[in-house]
MIGUMAR-888266 format. One record per residue (C-alpha): residue in three letters; x negated, y negated, z; residue number from 1. Coordinates in steps of 0.25 Angstrom, whole numbers. Each point is the difference from the previous one (the first is absolute). Layout:
# residues N
@type=ALA&east=X&north=Y&up=Z&seq=NUM
...
***
This chain:
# residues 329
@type=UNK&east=-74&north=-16&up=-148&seq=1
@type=UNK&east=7&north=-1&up=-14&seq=2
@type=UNK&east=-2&north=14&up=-1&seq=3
@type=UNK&east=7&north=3&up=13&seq=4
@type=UNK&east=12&north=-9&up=-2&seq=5
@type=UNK&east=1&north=7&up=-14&seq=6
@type=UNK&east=0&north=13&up=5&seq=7
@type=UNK&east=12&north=-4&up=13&seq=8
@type=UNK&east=8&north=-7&up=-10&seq=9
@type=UNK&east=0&north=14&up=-7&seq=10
@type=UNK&east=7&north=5&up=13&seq=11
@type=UNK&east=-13&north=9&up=3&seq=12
@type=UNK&east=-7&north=1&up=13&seq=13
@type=UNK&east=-12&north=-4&up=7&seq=14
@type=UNK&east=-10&north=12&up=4&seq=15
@type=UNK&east=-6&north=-3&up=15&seq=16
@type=UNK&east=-14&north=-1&up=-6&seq=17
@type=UNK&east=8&north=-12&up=-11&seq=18
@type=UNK&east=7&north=-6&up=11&seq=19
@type=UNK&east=-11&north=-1&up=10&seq=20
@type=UNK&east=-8&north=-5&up=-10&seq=21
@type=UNK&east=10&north=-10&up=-5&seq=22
@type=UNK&east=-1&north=-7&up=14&seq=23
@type=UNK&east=-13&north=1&up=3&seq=24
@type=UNK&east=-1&north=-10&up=-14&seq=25
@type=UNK&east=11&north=-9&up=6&seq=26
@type=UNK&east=-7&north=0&up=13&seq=27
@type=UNK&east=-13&north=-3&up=-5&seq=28
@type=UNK&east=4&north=-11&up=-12&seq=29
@type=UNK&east=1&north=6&up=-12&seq=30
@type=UNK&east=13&north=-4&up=-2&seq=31
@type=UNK&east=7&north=-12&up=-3&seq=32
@type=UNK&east=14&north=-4&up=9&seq=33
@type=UNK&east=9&north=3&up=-14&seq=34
@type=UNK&east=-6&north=12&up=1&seq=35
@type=UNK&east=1&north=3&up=13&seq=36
@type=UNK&east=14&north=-6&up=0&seq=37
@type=UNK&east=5&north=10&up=-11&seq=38
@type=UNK&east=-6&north=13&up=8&seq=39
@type=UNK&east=6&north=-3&up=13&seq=40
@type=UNK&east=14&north=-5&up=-9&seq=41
@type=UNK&east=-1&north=16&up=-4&seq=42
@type=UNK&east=0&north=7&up=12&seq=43
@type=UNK&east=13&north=-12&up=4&seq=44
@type=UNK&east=8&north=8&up=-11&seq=45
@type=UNK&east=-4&north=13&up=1&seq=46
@type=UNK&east=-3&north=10&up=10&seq=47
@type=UNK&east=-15&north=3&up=6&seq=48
@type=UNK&east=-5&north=16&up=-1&seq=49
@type=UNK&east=-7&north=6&up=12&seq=50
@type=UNK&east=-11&north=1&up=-10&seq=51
@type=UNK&east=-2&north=-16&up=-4&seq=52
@type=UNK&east=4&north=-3&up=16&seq=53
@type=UNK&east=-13&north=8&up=4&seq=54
@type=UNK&east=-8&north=-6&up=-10&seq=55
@type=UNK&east=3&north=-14&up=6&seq=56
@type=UNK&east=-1&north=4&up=14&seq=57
@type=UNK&east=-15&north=6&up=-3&seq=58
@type=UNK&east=-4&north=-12&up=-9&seq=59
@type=UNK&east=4&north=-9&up=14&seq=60
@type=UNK&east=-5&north=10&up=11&seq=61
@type=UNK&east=-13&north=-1&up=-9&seq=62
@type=UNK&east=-2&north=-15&up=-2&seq=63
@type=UNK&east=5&north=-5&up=16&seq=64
@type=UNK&east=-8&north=-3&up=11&seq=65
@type=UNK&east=3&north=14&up=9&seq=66
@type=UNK&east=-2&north=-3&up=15&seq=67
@type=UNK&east=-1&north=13&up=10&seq=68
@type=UNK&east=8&north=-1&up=13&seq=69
@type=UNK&east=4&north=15&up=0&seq=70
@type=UNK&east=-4&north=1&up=14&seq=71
@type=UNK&east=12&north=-7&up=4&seq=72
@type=UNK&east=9&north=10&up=-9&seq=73
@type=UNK&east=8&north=-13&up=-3&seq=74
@type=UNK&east=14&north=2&up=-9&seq=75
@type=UNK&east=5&north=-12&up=-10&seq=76
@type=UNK&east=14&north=-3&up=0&seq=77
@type=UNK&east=5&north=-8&up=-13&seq=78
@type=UNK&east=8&north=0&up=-11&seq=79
@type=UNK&east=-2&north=-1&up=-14&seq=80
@type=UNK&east=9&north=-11&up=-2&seq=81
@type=UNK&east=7&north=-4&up=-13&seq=82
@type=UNK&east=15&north=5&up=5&seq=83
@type=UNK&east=4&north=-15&up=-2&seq=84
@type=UNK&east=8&north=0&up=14&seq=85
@type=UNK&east=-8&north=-12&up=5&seq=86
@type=UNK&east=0&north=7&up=15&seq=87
@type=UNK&east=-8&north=-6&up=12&seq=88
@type=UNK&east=-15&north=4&up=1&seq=89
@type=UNK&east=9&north=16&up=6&seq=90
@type=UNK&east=-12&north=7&up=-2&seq=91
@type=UNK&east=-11&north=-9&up=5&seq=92
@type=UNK&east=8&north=-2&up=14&seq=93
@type=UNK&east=-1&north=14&up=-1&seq=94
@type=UNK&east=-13&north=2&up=2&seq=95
@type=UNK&east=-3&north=-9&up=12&seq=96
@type=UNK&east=11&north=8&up=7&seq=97
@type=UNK&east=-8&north=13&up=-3&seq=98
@type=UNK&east=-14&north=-5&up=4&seq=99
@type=UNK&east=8&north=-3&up=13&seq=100
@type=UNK&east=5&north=13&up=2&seq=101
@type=UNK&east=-16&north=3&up=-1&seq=102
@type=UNK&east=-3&north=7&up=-14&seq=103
@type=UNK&east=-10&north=-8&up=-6&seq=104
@type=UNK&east=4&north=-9&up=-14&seq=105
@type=UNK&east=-7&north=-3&up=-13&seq=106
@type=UNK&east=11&north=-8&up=-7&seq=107
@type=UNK&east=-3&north=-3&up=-15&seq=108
@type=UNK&east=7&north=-12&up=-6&seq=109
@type=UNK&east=1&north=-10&up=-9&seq=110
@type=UNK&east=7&north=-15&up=-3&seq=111
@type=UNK&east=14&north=3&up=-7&seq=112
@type=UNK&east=1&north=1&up=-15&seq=113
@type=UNK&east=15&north=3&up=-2&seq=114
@type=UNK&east=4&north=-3&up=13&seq=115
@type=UNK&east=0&north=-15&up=7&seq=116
@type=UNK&east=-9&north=3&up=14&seq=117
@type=UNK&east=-9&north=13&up=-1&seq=118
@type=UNK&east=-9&north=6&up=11&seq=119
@type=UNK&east=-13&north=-9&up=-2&seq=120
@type=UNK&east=10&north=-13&up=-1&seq=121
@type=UNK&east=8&north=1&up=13&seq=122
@type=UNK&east=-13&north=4&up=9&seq=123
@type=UNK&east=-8&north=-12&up=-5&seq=124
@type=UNK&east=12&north=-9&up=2&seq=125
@type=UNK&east=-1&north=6&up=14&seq=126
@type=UNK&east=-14&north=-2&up=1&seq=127
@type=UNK&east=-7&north=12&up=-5&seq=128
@type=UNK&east=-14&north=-1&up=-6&seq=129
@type=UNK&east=-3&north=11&up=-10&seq=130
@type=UNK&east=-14&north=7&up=0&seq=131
@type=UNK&east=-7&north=12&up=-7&seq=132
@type=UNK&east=-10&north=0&up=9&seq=133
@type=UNK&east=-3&north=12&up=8&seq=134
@type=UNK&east=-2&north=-5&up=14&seq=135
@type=UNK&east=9&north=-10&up=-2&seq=136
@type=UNK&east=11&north=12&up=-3&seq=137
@type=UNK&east=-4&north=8&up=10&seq=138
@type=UNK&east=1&north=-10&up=9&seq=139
@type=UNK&east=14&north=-1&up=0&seq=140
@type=UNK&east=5&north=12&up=-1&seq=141
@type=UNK&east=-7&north=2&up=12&seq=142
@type=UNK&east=7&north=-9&up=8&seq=143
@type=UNK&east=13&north=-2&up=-9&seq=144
@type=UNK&east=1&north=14&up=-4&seq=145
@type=UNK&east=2&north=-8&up=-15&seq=146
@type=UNK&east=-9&north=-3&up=-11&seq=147
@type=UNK&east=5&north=-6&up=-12&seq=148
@type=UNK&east=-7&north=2&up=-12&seq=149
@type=UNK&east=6&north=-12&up=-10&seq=150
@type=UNK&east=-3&north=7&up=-14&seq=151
@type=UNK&east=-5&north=-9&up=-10&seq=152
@type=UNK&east=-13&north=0&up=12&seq=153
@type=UNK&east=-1&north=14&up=-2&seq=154
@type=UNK&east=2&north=1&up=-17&seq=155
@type=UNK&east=-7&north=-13&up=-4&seq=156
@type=UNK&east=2&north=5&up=-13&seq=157
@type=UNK&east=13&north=-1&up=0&seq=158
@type=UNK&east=0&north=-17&up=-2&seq=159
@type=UNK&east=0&north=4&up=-15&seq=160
@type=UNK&east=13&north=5&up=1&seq=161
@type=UNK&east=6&north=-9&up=12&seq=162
@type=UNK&east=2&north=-13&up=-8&seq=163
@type=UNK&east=8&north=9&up=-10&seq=164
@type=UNK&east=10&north=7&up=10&seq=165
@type=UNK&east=3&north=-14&up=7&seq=166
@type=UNK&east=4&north=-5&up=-12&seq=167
@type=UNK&east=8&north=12&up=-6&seq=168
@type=UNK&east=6&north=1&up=13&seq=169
@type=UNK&east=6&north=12&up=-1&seq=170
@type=UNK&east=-3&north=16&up=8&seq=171
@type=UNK&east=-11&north=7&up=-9&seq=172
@type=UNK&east=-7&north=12&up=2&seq=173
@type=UNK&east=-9&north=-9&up=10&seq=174
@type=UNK&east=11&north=2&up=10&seq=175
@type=UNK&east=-2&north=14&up=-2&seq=176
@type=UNK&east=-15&north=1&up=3&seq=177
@type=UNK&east=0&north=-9&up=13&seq=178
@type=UNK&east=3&north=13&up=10&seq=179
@type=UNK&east=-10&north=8&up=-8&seq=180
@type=UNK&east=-11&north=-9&up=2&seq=181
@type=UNK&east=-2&north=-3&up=12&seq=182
@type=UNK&east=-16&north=-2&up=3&seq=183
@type=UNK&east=0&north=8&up=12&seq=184
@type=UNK&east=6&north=12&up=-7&seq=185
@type=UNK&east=10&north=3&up=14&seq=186
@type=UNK&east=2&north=15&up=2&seq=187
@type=UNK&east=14&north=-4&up=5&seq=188
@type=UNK&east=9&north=-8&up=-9&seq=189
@type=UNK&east=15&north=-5&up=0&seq=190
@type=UNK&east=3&north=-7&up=-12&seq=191
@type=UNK&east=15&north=-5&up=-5&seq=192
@type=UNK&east=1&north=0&up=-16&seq=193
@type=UNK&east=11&north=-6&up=-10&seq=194
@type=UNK&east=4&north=13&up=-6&seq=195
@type=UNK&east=2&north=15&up=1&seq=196
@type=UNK&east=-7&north=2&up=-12&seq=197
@type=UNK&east=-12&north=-7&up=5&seq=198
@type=UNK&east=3&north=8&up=15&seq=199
@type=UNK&east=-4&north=12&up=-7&seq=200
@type=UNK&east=-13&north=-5&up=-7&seq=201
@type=UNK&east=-4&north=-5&up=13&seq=202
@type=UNK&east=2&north=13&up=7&seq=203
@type=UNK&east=-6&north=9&up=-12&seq=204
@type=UNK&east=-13&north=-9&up=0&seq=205
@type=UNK&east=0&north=0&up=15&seq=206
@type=UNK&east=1&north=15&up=3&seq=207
@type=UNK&east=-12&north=0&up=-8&seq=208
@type=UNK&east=-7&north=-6&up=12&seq=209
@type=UNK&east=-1&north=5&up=15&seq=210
@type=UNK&east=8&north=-14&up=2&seq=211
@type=UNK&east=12&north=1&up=12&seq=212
@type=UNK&east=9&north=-6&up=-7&seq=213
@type=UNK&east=14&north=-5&up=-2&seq=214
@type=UNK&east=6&north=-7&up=-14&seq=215
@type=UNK&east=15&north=-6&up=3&seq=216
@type=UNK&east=10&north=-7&up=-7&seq=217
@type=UNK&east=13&north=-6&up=1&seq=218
@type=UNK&east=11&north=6&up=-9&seq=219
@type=UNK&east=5&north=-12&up=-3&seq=220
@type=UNK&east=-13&north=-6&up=-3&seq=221
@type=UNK&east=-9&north=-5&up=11&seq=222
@type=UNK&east=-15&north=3&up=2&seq=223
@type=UNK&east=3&north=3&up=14&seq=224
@type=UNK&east=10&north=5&up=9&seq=225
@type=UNK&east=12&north=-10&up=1&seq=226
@type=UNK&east=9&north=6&up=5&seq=227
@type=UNK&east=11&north=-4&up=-9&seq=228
@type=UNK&east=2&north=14&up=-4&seq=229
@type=UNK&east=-7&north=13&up=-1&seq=230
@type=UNK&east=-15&north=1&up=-3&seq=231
@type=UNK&east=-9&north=11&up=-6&seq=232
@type=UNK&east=-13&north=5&up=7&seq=233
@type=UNK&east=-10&north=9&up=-5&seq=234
@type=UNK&east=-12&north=5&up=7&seq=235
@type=UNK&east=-11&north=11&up=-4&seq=236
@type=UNK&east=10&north=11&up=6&seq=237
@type=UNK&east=14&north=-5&up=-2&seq=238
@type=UNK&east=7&north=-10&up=-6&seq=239
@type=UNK&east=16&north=-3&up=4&seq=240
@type=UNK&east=10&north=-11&up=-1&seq=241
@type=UNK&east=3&north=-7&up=14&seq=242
@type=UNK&east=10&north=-10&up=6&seq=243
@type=UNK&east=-1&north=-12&up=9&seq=244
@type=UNK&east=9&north=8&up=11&seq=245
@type=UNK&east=-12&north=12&up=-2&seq=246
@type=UNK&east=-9&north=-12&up=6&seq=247
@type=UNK&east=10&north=-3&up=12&seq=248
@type=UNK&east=0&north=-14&up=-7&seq=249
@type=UNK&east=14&north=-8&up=-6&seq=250
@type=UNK&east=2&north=0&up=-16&seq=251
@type=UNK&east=-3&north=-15&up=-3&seq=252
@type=UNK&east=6&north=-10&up=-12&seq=253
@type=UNK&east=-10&north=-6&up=-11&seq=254
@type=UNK&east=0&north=-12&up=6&seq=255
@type=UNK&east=-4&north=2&up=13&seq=256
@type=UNK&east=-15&north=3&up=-5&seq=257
@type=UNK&east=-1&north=-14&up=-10&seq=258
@type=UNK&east=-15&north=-4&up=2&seq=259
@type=UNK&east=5&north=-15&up=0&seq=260
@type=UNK&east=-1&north=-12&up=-10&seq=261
@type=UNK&east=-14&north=-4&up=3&seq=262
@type=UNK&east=-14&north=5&up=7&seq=263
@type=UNK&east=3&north=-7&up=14&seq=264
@type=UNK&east=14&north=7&up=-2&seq=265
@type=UNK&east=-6&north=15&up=0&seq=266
@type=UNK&east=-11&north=-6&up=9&seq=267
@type=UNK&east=11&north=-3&up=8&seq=268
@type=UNK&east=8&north=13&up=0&seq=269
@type=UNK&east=-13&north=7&up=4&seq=270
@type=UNK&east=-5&north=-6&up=12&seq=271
@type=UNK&east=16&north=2&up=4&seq=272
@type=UNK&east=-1&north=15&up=-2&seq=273
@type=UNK&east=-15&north=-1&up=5&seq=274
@type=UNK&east=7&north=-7&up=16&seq=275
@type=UNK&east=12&north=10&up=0&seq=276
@type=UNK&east=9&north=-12&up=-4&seq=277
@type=UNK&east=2&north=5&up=-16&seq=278
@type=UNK&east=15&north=2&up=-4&seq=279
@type=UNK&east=5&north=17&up=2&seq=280
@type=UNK&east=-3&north=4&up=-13&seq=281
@type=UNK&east=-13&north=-8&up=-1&seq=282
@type=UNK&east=-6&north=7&up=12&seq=283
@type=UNK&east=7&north=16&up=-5&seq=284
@type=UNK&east=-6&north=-2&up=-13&seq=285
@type=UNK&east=-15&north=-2&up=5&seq=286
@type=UNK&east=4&north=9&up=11&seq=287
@type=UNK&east=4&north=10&up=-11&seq=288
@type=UNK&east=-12&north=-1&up=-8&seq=289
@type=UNK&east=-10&north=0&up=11&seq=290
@type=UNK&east=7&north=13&up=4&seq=291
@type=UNK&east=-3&north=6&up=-12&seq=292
@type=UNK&east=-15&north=-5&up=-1&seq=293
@type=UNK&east=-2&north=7&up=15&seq=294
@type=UNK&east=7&north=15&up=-5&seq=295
@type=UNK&east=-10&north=-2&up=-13&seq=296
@type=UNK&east=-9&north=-1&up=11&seq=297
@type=UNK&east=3&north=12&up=7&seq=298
@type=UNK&east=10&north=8&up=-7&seq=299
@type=UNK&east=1&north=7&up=14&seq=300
@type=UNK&east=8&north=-12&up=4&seq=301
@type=UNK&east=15&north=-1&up=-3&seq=302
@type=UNK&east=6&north=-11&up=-6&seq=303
@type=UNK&east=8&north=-5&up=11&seq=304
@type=UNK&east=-11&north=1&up=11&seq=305
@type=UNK&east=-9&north=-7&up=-10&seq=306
@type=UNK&east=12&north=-11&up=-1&seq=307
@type=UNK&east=-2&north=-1&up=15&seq=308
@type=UNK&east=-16&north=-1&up=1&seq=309
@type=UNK&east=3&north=-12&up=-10&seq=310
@type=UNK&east=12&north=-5&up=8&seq=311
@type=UNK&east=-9&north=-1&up=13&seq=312
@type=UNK&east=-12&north=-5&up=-9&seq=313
@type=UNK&east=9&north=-11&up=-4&seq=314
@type=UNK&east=7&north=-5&up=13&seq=315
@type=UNK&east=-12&north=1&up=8&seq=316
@type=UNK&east=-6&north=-10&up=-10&seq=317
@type=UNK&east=-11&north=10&up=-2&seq=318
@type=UNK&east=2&north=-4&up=-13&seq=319
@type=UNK&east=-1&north=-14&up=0&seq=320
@type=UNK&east=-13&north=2&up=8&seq=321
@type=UNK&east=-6&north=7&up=-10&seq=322
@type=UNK&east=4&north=-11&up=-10&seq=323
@type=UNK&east=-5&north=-11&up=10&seq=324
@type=UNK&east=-13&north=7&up=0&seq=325
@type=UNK&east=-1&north=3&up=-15&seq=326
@type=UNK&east=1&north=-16&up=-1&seq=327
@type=UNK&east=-11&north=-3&up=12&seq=328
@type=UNK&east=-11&north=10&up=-7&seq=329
***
């Protein structure tokens, strides 16, 4: 690792093969949590390639515990995190109201690192039990039309690295990978990011693939859509910059999407949006982001019908069933 660190802190750059390699020996032990500390302090203060991104994203899809549910052509919706906004869980509510709509959902997430209540924390607060066991998944996203994959049961070899980003506490290049790593490799894939320099590594590495996908971000800095201003979307064949009012939607203030102070806060804020009860601009912004998780879909949908499937998926409490059922199995 010295050799490594030397060779960053004389402003050079990982090849993939370096980089994967790099975390293949984090992942496996080889280094210790200064040294692991300093390589992800690194990548805080400079920007990632495409190249080093790769490398990481192979060295994880190489070590996790891969699971097939292809036949039930399942789409993720999630975002990388690290935008330091402290939203509610926007995206994960998100997916409930896609599965009831009926588009099956593979939903890879997390614990929050730079934020107070990720994915993994408001589920189990809500009664979740996380598996990585095939039948188990399976199961659920039969009858929920979710499974939620909670990562560190998918990469074990990630608890080398877990105990260093708690304590840093800050987004690292971790945040970045989570989308890219999902274990059941999704061929549809909505995922928010936390900058439009990162938008466009995602979409060059994901045009690479026979992925349906959609990378967004906020311009004012959200990994999702908040509707506080205009958002960017890039899929494989387009890529444009939208409104709220392109959506049909309202254009909302910051704080009307705060996640709350604790967990039974933003626990609180999802059941609400979960039983149609959630303020205006709590129920827009899942509405907004479930919208565009439905057109990633199927492009052949335009964005304000797929705000209307959500719409209906939502106050028919389709929704909430789904998430009732992902709890009972």
């Amino acid at each position: 690792m010295k050799n490594i660190l030397s060779h960053l802190f004389e402003y050079k750059i990982l090849s993939k093969d370096q980089a994967k390699d790099v975390l293949i020996g984090i992942s496996t032990g080889k280094y210790s949590n200064s040294e692991i500390a300093s390589f992800l302090t690194i990548y805080a203060m400079r920007s990632i390639t495409v190249e080093e991104l790769e490398g990481f994203r192979d060295a994880m899809l190489e070590l996790c515990l891969s699971i097939d549910l292809s036949a039930y052509d399942p789409i993720d919706v999630c975002g990388t995190g690290g935008d330091g906004k402290d939203t509610f869980n926007i995206s994960t509510l998100s997916c409930f109201v896609v599965a009831g709509t009926g588009q099956k959902v593979a939903k890879h997430g997390n614990h929050g690192v730079s934020s107070l209540c990720g994915s993994s924390t408001v589920l189990e607060y809500l009664g979740a039990r996380f598996s990585n066991e095939k039948d188990v998944l399976e199961k659920k996203i039969e009858e929920a039309g979710v499974c939620f994959l909670h990562a560190p049961l998918f990469h074990p070899a990630m608890k080398n690295v877990a105990p260093v980003r708690r304590e840093l506490g800050v987004k690292t290049f971790f945040n970045m990978l989570g989308p890219m790593v999902n274990p059941v490799s999704p061929k549809k894939q909505l995922v928010g990011v936390f900058s439009l320099e990162l938008a466009r590594l995602f979409a060059y590495l994901y045009q690479q693939t026979d992925k349906k996908f959609l990378v967004l971000h906020a311009l004012d800095g959200y990994d999702e859509v908040s509707l506080t201003g205009p958002f960017k979307i890039i899929t494989a064949h387009s890529e444009q910059i939208l409104s709220p009012s392109d959506l049909g939607l309202q254009t909302l203030r910051a704080q009307d999407l705060a996640g709350g102070q604790t967990v039974k806060d933003s626990a609180d804020i999802f059941m609400n949006v979960l039983n149609d009860t959630a303020t205006s601009s709590q129920k827009q912004a899942v509405l907004a982001n479930a919208a565009l998780a439905l057109h990633c879909a199927n492009p052949e949908l335009p964005l304000l019908d797929a705000v209307e499937a959500a719409r209906e998926s939502l106050e028919s409490k389709k929704a909430l069933y789904s998430f009732k059922k992902l709890i009972e199995a």
